[in-house]
C-alpha positions as a printed Julia matrix, in Angstrom:
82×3 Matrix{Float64}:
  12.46    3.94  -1.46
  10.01    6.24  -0.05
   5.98    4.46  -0.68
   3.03    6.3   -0.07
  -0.31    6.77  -0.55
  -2.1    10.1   -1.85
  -5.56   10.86  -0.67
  -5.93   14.82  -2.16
  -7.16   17.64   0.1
 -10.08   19.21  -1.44
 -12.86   17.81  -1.72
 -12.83   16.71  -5.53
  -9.14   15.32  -4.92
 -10.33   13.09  -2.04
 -12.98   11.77  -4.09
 -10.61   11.02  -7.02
  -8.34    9.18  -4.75
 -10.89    7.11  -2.97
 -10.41    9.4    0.14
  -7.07    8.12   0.75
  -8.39    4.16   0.98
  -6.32    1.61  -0.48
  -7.4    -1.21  -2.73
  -5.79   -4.17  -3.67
  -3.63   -3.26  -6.77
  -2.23   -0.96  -4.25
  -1.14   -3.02  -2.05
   0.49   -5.35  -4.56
   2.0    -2.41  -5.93
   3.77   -1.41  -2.88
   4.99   -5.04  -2.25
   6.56   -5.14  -5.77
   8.11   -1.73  -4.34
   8.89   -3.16  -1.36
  10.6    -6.17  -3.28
  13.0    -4.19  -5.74
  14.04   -2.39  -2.71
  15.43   -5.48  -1.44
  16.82   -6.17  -4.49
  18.75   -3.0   -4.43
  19.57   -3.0   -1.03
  17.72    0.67  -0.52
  16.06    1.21   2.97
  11.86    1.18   2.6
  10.55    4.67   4.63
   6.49    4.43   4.44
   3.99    7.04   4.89
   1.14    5.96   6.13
  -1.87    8.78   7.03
  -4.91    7.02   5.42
  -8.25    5.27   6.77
  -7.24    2.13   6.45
  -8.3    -0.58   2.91
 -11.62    0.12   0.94
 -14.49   -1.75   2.11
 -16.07   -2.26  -0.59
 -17.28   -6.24  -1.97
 -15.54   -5.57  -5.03
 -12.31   -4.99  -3.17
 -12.85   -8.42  -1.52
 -13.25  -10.24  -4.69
 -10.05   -8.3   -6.16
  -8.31  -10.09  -2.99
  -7.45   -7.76  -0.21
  -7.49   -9.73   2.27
  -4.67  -11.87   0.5
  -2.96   -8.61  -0.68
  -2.66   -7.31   3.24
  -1.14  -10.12   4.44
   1.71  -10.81   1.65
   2.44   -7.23   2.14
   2.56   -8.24   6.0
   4.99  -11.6    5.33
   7.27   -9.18   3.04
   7.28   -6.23   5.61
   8.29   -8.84   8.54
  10.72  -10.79   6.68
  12.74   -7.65   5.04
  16.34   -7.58   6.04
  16.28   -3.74   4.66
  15.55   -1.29   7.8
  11.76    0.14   7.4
């Protein structure tokens, strides 16, 4: 399972895609990932070239904080080689 995150290359891209800063239906999105690897038994191979989680208040209030850290507890407690 390969997971990613795109952040575009021109200008207009990077602005589109939140210049490559995750928000937290992203992160739950690659923890649901994360968990139907382990379902499957297929190793998890992450790409991670970003600036790090949006900012923003409104990302706060959607949870990222919380969204982080159960990605965290599922990354650390995979038996599936990362």
């Amino acid at each position: 399972m390969f997971i990613g995150h795109e952040k575009g290359r021109s200008t207009d891209e990077k602005i589109l895609h939140n210049f490559g800063m995750s928000q937290p239906e992203g992160y739950r999105k690659a923890c649901r990932l994360m968990e139907l690897a382990e379902r499957f038994s297929m190793p998890i191979v992450t790409l991670v070239d970003t600036p790090g989680a949006y900012p923003g208040i409104d990302s706060e209030e959607r949870g990222q904080s919380e969204a982080i850290a159960h990605n965290l507890r599922v990354m650390s407690s995979s038996k599936l080689p990362l």
